[in-house]
C-alpha positions, 0 to 999 in steps of 0.5 A, a space after each residue: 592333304 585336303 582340307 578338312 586332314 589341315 584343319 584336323 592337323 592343326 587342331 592336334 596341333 593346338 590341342 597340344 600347345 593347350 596342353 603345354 600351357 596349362 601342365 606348365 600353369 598347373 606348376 606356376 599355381 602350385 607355385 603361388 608364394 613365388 609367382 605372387 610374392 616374389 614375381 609379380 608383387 616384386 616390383 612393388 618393392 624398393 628393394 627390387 634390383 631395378 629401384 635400386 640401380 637407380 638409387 645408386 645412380 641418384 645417390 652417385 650424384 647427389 640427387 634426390 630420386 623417387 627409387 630411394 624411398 623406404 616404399 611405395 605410397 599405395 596398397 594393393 588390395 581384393 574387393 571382389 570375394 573371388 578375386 584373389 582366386 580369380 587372380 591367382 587362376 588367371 596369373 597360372 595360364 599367363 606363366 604357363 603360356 610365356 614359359 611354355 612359348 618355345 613349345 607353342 613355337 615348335 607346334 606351330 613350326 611342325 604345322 608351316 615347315 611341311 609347306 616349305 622348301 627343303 632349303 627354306 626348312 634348313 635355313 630357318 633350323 635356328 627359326 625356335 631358338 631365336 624366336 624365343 630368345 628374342 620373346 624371352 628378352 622382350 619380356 624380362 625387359 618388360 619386367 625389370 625395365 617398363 613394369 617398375 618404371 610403371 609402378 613407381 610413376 602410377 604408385 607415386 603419383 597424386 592429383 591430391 594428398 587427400 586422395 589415397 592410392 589402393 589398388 585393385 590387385 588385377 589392376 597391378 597383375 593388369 599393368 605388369 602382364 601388358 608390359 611384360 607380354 607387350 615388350 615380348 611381342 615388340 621384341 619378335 620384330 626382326 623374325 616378323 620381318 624375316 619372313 614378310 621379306 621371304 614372302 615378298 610384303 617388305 623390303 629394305 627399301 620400304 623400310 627406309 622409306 616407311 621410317 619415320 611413320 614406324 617411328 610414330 607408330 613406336 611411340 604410339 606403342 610405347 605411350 600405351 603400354 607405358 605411363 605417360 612419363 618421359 622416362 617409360 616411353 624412352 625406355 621402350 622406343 630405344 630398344 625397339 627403333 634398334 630392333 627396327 635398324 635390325 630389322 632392315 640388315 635382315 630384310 637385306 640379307 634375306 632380299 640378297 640371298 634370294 638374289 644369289 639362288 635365283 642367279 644360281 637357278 638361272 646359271 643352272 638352265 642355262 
């Protein structure tokens, strides 16, 4: 194929995983209780599982925990004539596009897998399913883990009694579709590594070598898309350090199984 017939593939290709989005944000709009009451504002409630696993934990011990007050002390509200509209709009496209992301997956694979070897297609068969569990993990831990952990320690916080919090709804919907998106995104480490090792950017030694400054890197990460409390930033740095040591027995057992067919291709000439 030239080109230009690459470019229109991967047009038909995008046209498609567009598509898929906006049918499946087209569902979540029509959706609205749900997806706003139940999804996004859940979290704003002490009722949430997160808060009250805590709770139990607190009460356990006989402690005194902010995940057992009756609410949180803020209000949530729309100062923008269209901003609920605009809100409910912009909120669709986003659960369109992290419920239709094995789709999107798949287009983009029937786009690469032409350009791959018979065996390198067949070994990466299981490429979309763990892609996509891994995606869908990063972001239920982002919402049951990071997000209330963010809004309990932004929503409490106060540098006075005399200062009020009431948020901006695209405030929230922002806070909670950074930590959502960020974790999913974090969480599709090990298939990044996969194929940089395939390619021949990374080894295992130069992750060993490299991993202090990825420890860095993560905590860097982790206080950006977190509050800057202790707790949140933990939080994201435990699961994604064990992704990173994940990460490293990948690219090992990439670098080795390159090693066994280049010796079979070697006997073979031979």
């Amino acid at each position: 194929m030239s080109f230009l017939d690459h470019l229109e593939e991967l047009r038909w290709h995008l046209i498609r995983s567009t598509l898929a989005i906006v049918i499946v944000g087209c569902v979540a709009f029509s959706m609205k209780s749900f997806i706003f009451d139940t999804v996004l504002l859940g979290p704003t409630k002490m009722d949430f599982p997160t808060y009250r696993f805590f709770c139990n934990i607190a009460t356990y011990f006989n402690m005194e925990s902010s995940f057992c007050a009756e609410k949180l002390p803020f209000t949530i509200q729309s100062r923008t004539m269209a901003g609920q509209f605009s809100a409910h709009i912009w909120t669709s496209i986003w659960a369109g596009f992290i419920l239709a992301f094995p789709y999107v997956l798949y287009e983009m694979w029937k786009f690469i897998s032409p350009g791959l070897y018979e065996k390198e297609r067949k070994n990466s068969r299981g490429f979309i399913i763990v892609a996509s569990l891994l995606f869908f993990t990063g972001v239920l831990f982002g919402y049951y883990v990071v997000t209330p952990f963010s809004m309990n320690f932004l929503g409490t916080y106060q540098v006075s009694k005399e200062v009020l919090n009431e948020f901006d709804l695209s405030s929230v919907i922002s806070t909670e579709k950074t930590s959502v998106l960020a974790c999913g995104i974090m969480f599709e480490l090990p298939i990044i590594i996969y194929f940089l090792t395939k390619v021949g950017l990374v080894t295992p030694e130069i992750l060993k070598k490299h991993r202090k400054i990825a420890l860095v890197v993560v905590l860097i990460v982790s206080a950006i898309i977190t509050p800057p409390d202790v707790t949140s930033q933990i939080a994201v740095t435990i699961p994604v350090i064990i992704l990173y040591q994940i990460s490293i027995y990948i690219s090992k057992k990439v670098i080795k199984n390159e090693a066994k067919k280049l010796n079979k291709n070697v006997a073979k000439s031979n």
